[in-house]
N, C-alpha and C positions, 0 to 999 in steps of 0.2 A: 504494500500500500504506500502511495504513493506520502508527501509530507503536507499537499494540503488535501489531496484525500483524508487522510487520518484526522486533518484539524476538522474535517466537516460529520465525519463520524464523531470525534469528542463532542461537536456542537451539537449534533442531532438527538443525545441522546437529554439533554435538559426536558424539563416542562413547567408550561407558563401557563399560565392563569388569567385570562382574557373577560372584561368588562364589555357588555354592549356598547357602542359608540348611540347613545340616543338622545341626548340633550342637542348636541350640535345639530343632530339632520332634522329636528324640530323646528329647530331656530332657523336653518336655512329656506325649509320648505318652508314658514311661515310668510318671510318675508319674500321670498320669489313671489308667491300667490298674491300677497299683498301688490308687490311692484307691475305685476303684471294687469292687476287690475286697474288701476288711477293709469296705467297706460294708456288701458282701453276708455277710458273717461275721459282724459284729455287731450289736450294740444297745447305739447310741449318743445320748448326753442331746443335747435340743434345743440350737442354735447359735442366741445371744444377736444379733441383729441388730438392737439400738436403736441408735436414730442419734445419734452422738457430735456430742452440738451445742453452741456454744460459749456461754458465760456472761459477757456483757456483753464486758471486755477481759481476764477471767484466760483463760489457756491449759485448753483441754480437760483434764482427769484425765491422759490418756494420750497420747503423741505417734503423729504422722501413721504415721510408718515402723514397720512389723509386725516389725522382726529388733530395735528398742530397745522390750524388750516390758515395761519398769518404769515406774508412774507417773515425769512428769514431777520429782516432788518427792525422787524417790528416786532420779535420774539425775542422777550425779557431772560432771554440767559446765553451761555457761550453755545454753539454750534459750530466745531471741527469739520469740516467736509473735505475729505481729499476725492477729487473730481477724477475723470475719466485720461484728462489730456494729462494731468500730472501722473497717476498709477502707468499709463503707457512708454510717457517720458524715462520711468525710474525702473521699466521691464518690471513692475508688481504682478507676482504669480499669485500671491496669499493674500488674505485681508490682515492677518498680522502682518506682513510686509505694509498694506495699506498703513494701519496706525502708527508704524515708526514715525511717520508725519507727524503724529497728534504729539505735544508734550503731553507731560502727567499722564503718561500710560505706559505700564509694564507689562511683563508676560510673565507669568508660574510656570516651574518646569514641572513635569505628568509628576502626580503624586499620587497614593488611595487608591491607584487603581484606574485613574482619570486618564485619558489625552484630550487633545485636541485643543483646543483656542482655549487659552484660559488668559484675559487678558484683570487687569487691575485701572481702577479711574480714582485718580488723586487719592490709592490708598486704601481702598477698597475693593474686593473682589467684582466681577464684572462677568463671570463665566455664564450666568443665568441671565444676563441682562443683553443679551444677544439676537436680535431680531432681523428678519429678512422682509422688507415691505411694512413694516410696522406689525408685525403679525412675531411673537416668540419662537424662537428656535433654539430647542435647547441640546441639539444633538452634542454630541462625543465626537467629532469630526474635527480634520483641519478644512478652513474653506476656504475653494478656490476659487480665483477673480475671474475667474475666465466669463463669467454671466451677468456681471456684477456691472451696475454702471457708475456709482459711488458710492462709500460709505462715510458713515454721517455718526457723528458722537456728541450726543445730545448732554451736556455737562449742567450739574446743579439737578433741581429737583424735578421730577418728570414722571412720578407716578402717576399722575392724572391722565397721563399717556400711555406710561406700560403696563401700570399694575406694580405688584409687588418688587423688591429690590429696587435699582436705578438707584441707589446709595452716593455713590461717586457719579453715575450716568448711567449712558443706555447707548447702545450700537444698533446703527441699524443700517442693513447691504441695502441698496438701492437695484433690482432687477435692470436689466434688459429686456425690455418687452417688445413686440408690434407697435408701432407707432404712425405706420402708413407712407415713412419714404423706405426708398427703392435702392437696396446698394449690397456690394458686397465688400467682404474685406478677409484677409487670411495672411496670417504671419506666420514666419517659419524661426525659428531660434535654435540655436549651435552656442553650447554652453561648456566651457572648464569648468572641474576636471574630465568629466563626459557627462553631458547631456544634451537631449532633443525636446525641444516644446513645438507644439502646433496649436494653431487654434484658427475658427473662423467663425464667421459674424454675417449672415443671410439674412436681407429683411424684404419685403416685395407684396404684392397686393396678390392676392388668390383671385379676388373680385372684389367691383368698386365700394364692397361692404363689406368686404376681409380682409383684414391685414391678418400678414405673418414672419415670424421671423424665428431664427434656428441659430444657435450657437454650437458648438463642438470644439473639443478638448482629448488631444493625449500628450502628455509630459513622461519621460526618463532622465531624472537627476542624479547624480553625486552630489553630498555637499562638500565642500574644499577643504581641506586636512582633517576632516572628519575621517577614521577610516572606519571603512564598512557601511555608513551610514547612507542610506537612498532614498528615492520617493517615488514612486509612478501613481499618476492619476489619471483618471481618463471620465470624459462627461458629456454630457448634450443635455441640450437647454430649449426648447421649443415653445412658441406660445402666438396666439393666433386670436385676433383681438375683433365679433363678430358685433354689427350694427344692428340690430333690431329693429333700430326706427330712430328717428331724430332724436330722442329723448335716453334711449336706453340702447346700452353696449356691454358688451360681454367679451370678459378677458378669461382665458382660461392655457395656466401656463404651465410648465411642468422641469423639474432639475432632477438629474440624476447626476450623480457622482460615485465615482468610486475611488480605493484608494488601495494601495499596498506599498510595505515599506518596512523599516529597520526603524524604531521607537526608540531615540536617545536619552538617555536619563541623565547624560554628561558625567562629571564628577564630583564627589564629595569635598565636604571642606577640613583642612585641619581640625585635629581635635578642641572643641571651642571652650573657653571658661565658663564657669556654671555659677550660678546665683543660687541663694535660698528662697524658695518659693514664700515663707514664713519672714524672713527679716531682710530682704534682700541684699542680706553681704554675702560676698565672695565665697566659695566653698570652693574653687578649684580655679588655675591659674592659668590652662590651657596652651595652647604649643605657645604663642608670643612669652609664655614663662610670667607675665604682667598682666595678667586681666581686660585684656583689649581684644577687641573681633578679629576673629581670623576671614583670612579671604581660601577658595577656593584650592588643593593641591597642586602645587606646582609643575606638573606633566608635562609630558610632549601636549602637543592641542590636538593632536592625532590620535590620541588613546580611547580603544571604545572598549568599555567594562562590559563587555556581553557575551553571548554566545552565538557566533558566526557559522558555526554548518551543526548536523549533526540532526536528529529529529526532530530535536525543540531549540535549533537557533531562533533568535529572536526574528518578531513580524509584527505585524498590525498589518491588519488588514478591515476596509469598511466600505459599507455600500449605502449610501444616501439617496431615500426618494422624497421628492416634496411638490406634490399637486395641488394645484390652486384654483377656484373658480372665484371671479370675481365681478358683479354686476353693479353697474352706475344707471342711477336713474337720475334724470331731473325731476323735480316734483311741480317745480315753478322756476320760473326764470333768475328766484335768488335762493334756491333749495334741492342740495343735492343727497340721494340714500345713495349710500355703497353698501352691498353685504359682499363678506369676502367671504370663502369656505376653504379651509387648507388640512388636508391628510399631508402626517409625515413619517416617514420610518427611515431610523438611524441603526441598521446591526452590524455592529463592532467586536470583531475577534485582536485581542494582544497579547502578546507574548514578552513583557518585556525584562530588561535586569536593570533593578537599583542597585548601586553602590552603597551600602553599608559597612557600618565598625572597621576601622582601620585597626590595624596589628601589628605587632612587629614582626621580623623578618622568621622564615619558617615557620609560621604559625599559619598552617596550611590546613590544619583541622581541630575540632575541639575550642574552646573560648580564647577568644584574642585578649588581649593587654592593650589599653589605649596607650599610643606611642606618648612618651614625655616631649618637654618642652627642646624643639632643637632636634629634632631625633631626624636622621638623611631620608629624605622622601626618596628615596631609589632603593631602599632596607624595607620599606610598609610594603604589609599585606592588604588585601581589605573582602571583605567577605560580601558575595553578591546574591539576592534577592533576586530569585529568578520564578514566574508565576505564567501563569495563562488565565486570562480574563472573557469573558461572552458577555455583549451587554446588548440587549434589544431597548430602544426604543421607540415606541409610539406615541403620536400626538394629534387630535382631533382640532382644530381650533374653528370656528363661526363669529365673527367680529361684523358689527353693524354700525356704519356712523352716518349719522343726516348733521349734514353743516348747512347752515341758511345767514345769509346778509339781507340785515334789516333796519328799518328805522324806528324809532319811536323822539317824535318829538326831535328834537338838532341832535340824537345820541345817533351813532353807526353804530349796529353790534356786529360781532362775526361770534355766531353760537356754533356750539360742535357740540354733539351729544351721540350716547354710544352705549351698546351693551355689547359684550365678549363673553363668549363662551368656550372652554374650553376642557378636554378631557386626556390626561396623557396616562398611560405605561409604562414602566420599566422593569424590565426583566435583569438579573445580575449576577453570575457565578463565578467562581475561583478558584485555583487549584493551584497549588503549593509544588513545586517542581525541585527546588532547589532554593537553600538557606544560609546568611550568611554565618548562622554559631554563633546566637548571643547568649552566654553562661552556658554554650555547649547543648542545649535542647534546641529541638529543630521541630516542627507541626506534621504531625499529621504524616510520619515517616518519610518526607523529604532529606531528601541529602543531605552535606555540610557541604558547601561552595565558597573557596578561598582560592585568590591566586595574588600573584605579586601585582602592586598597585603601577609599577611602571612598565616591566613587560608581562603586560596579561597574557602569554599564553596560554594555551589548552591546559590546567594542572593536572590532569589523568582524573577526573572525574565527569561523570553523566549526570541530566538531570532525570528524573524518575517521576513520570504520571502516576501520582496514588489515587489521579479518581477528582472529580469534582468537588467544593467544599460545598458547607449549604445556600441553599438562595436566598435571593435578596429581590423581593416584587415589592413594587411602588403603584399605586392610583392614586391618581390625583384631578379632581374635579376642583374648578372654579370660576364662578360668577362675578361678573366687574359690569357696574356699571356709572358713564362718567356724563359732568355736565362742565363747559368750558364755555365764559362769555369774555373775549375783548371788546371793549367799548370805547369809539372811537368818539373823545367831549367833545374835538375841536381841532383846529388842523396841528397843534401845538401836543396835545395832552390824550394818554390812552389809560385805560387801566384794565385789567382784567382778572378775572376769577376762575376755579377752577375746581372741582371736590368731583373727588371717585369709590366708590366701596368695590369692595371685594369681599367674596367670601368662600375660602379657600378649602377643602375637604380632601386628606390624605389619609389613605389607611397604607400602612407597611407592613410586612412579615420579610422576618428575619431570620433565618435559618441556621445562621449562624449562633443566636443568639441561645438562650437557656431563660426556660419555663415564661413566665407571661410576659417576656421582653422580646418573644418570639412577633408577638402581635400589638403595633402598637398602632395609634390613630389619633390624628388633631383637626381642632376645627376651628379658624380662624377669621373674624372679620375683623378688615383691615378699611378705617377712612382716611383718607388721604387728599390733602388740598394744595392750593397754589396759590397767592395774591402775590400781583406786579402790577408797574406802574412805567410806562414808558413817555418821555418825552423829547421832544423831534424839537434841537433848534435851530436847524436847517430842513430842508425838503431830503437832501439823503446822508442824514444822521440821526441816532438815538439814543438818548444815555436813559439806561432802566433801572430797575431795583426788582426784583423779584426775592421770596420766600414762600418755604414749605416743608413737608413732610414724607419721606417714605419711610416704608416697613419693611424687616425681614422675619418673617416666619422663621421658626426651625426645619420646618421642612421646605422652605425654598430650592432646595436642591435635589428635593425627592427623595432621602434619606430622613429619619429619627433615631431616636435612642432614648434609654430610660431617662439620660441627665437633663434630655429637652423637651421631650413629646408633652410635658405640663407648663410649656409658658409662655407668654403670651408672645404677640412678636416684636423684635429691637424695633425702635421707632428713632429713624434720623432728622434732625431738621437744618435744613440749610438758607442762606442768603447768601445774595449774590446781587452784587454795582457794577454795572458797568456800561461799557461807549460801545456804539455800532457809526464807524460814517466811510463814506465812498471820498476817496478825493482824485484827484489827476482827471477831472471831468467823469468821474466812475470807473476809474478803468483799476482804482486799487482799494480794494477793501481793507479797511483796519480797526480791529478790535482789541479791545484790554476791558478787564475783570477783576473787581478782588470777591473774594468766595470764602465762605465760613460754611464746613459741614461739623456737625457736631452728633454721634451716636449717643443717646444720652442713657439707655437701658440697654448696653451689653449683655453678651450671656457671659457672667464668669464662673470660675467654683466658689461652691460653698466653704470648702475648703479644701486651701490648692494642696494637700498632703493627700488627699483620698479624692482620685479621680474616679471612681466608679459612683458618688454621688451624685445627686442632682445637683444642676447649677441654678445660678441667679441672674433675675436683669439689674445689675447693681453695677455696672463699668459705661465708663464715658471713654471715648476715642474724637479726638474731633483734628481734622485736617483744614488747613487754610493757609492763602495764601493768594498770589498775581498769578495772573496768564494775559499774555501778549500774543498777536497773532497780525500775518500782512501776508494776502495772495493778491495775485493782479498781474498788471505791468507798469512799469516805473518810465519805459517808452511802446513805443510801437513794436521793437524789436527786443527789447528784453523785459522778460517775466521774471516772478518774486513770489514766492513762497515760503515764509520763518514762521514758526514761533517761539515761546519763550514763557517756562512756567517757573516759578518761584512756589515749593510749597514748604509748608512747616505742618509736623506732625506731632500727637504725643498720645498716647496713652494714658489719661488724666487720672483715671478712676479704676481700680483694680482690687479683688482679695489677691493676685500673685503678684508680689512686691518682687518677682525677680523681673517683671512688666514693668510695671511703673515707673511712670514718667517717660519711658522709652519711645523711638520714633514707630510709626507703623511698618510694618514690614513693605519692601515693593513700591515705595515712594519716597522717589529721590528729589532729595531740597532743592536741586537746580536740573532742567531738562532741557534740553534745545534742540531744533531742526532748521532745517533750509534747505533749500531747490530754487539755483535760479538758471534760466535758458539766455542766450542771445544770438537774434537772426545774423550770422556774421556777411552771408549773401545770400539772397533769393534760394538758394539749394543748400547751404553748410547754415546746421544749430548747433551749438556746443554747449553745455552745461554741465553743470555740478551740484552736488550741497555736503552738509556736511550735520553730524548728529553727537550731539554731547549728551551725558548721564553722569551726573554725580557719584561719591560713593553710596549705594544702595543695602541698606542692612536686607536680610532675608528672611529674617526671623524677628519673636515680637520679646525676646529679649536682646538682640540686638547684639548677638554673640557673635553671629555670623554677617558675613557681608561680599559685594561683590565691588571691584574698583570702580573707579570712572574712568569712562573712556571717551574717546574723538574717533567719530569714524569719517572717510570723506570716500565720496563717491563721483564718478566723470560719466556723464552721456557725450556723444557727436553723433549726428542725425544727418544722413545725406538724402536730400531728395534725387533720385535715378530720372525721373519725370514726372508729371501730375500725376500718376496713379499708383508710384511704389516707391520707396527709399527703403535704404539703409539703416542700421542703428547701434553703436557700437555704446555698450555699458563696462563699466570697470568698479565693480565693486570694494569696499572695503582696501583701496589703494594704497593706504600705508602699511599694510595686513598686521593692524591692532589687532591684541590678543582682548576680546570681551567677550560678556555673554547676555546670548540670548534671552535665554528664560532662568531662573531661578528661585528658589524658595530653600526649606528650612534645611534639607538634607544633603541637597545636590542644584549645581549649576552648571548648564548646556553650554560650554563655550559656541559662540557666529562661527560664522563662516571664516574663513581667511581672505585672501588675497583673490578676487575670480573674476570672471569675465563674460559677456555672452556679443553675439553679432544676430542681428533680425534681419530677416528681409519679408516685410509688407507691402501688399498687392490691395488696391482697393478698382474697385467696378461698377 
């Protein structure tokens, strides 16, 4: 039997426990019937379907998500957009490639069992706050840009929009859809150290009441001194946009993606000094010998802690579907119903190895020794964490929004109101393969796995399938529904309102767990609001003030546990000042922000000595700080893209006093980016930018940490003739050694030094 033969017999043999999907096709059939009918009653003006297409690097007029229905410039908080011409300019294959744009935003490296996008806003997690069209997506995936026509980081408070979390913010991909012109386009990419990308972009009228349009995706990467480490994806993207009649149209689109690949978990950090959870003094001095944070092992940058062939070398592998129908009604000439309807299924098989408990030399089985202070990183051991993960998820969503512009008296409003419905799935198992020997026990008769930390060869052990561990099923049902008025006093003055309930319903089983922790369930309703005030003292500028509230439930992430399933949920509130104006006749947008989030009911322990208790909402976390930001052009010929975050963090409030006071983990006090192009002649573009990161702790006592670093990157863009050029990228040019992703255990070092050349054909 073959090696993913075998991994599809391991998968086959789970079972899941399936919920009818029946709130959602209620809600959908409802309002079809309804819309269908005032169809037939009225006579209503044509529905505007020009294709909202992006202008160089300023953000579209209007943001992606249909319930924030006020230009960009008239919306009381920051909005990050990296556009279409800029992700092409910088060869963006990922949406985490996108956010490198964005300051105040970090990446976690796969932890728990997790991959995929796990991104952090000003300091907070962000992995659930992740949406495609305004609609939640909460898969296990990496996602790729390939279908994507921007994405948009909606910062400050925004649960009025998304529902639950939006803590630090909300992401949301903006689709490529039908939009009714007629073109083609197809890029080909040749990448160090070996790789191929393709992609193409079909859009054309079926008839004079169909548009359609088809995207396609295959990629084979290396990434650069990584060794071992790969990616292949491959995808199509379809969606065909039908008129019904002047009033109503119908969008119905579809993504598939797939994925396989080699799951980096990078490397571990020296051994770190340790605090008293009780008095927070020192208990241990850590490899600096001084009580200072250590930064990541010093290695080759080429070193992969895994297992490279053999039955259970490491993989990931995932198949992503996400179907959408989408209907626009006018109701009247200032009143528009959209219902959206989205099936999704995420099922993810990984195979991956953490790096765990460093050792000293020879300590190749049985419990390691943490190396002392000073000890030659070319002498450590380190013992790897090697697993097989299967995660199904399913998701139901039915979202409704009717937006209307109206008068009363000299007020303008723009109302948006909405009900969401939603229903998701998760399926979850594990199996123990191989252990790094911490005090010498290992789970569940797996291995002991140790090899030297510099040259990881094969040490003459296997990893050993014992069998699945128990599962882990999630349902989760919930109801949101929102009302948002901006009110337009005068050509000077706006203010607007906002309030959304939710009410949230998870039951979990736990298989892993023992006797009634097996089954647990919570039921949460969560209100949520927004007041801002925006004032314009110019025609294209606006300085605002907005403030608010989100929540996170315990089971936001579709897990509980005995220490959480009883409490209520963290409730954050934030404010946020700041300037919106267009200057150089519009052609440069500029904005700057100061921001105050403040979690005021954390969950901590009761007491940090016995974690098997319940916890408490009794901890304060609050982030603040500047963000600067300037896309546009500065001439006719050269474009501008920076920004610039200033944050400060602390963990105010805590029972673990080896916490307190400390920064947030994943938010670094200073962040920068930039991109800028210039036309040198009619056919040669050449550009650059370049991206700074403070030192960043990785953990929330602040033991660990990752350096700062400068990375700089070079495009040259030749046009061949109207319909095709050239595009040479030069990555990471000084080949700084940083990383990617990180958190408490281990950090992915980037990429190194790389390169790729395009050649794009448009028709």
């Amino acid at each position: 039997m073959g090696r993913y033969e075998e991994i599809g017999a391991r998968k086959g043999i789970r079972g899941t426990a399936r919920k009818p999907l029946t709130h959602a096709a209620v809600g959908v059939a409802s309002v079809l019937m309804a819309g269908n009918a005032i169809a037939q009653e009225n006579q209503l003006p044509t529905i505007d379907v020009q294709a909202d297409t992006n202008s160089g690097y300023q953000a579209p007029t209007n943001p992606g998500v249909g319930r924030i229905p006020t230009a960009l410039r008239d919306t009381p908080q920051t909005i990050n957009v990296v556009t279409k011409q800029l992700a092409t300019e910088q060869g963006v294959r990922s949406m985490e490639d996108a956010l490198r744009n964005v300051t105040g935003i970090t990446f976690s490296a796969g932890e728990g069992g997790q991959q995929g996008d796990s991104p952090f806003i000003r300091g907070f997690t962000a992995r659930g706050d992740i949406f495609r069209d305004g609609i939640r997506d909460p898969g296990w995936y990496t996602r790729d840009f390939f279908s994507v026509q921007s994405v948009e980081v909606y910062k400050g408070p925004s649960s009025f929009a998304f529902g639950r979390g939006s803590t630090g913010g909300a992401i949301n991909n903006v689709s490529r859809v039908a939009d009714g012109s007629t073109f083609g386009e197809a890029t080909v990419t040749a990448s160090t150290p070996a790789g191929v990308r393709t992609e193409f972009d079909v859009s054309g009228k079926a008839s004079p009441n169909v548009d359609m349009r088809i995207q396609g995706l295959f990629t084979k990467t290396d990434v650069a001194d990584r060794d071992n480490v790969w990616t292949k994806r491959w995808g199509v993207a379809p969606s065909a946009v039908f008129r019904v009649s002047d009033k109503t149209k119908v969008t119905a689109s579809y993504l598939y993606q797939g994925e396989e690949g080699i799951p980096d978990y990078g490397v571990p950090y020296y051994p770190a000094p340790t605090y008293s959870v009780t008095t927070g003094l020192p208990t241990a001095a850590g490899y600096n010998g001084n009580g200072t944070a250590v930064t990541p092992v010093q290695v080759p940058r080429n070193t992969f802690l895994g297992f490279t062939s053999g039955p259970f070398a490491d993989v990931i592998q995932t198949d992503t579907h996400i179907a959408t129908i989408k209907v626009d009604h006018e109701l009247n000439n200032n009143t528009t119903l959209t219902n959206a309807t989205r099936y999704l299924v995420v099922n993810r098989f990984a195979s991956p190895t953490a790096p765990r408990n460093l050792g000293l030399a020879g300590q190749l089985s049985g419990a390691a020794t943490t190396p002392p202070a000073g000890y030659p990183t070319d002498q450590m051991t380190i013992g790897l964490q090697h697993w097989e993960n299967i995660t199904d998820n399913e998701m139901f969503t039915n979202q409704t929004d009717i937006i209307s512009k109206f008068e009363t008296g000299t007020l303008t409003h723009t109302l948006a109101t909405g009900l969401e419905l939603t229903q998701e799935t998760r399926h979850q198992q594990r199996a123990n393969l191989c252990y790094p020997a911490t005090g010498g026990s290992t789970p569940a008769g797996a291995p002991i796995c140790r090899t030297n930390l510099v040259n990881p060869t094969a040490p003459g052990f296997n990893s050993t399938f014992t069998g699945w561990g128990g599962s882990q099923d999630t349902y989760m049902t919930n109801v949101g529904a929102y009302v948002s008025d901006q009110i337009k006093l005068n050509r000077w003055f706006e203010v607007m309102g906002s309030a959304r309930f939710d009410q949230l319903h998870t039951g979990y089983t736990d298989m892993t767990a023992v006797g009634a922790n097996q089954q647990l369930g919570s039921n949460d309703g969560m209100f949520s609001w927004r007041l801002g005030a925006v004032f314009h003292p110019t025609e294209n500028s606006s300085l605002y003030y907005a403030t608010g509230v989100s929540f996170n439930p315990s089971s936001e992430l579709g897990t509980l546990s005995n220490t959480t399933t009883s409490l209520a949920p963290e409730e954050t509130k934030a404010q946020e000042i700041g300037a919106k104006v267009d200057v150089l006749q519009g052609k440069l947008s500029l904005t700057g922000a100061w921001f105050h989030i403040e979690k005021t009911n954390m969950r901590v322990p009761s007491d940090p000595t016995q974690t098997t208790l319940p916890q408490i909402l009794d901890g304060v976390a609050v982030s603040q700080g500047f963000e600067f930001g300037a896309a546009g052009k500065l001439t006719d010929k050269w474009g501008l893209f920076l920004g610039y975050t200033i944050m400060d963090t602390e963990l105010e409030k805590t029972t673990d006093l080896s916490q307190l006071g400390r920064q947030l983990p994943n938010a670094p006090p200073q962040s920068f980016t930039s991109w800028t192009t210039y036309e040198v002649t009619d056919k040669l573009t050449i550009g650059g930018g370049a991206t700074y990161n403070s030192d960043t702790y990785g953990n929330a006592q602040n033991t660990v940490y990752v350096p700062s670093y400068w990375k700089v990157d070079l495009m040259a863009m030749y046009k061949i003739d109207s319909k095709s050029s050239l595009q040479l990228n030069i990555y990471n040019l000084t080949d700084e050694l940083y990383y990617a992703q990180y958190y408490g255990s281990q950090a992915v070092p980037a990429p190194g030094r790389w390169a790729s050349l395009s050649y794009r054909v448009r028709w």
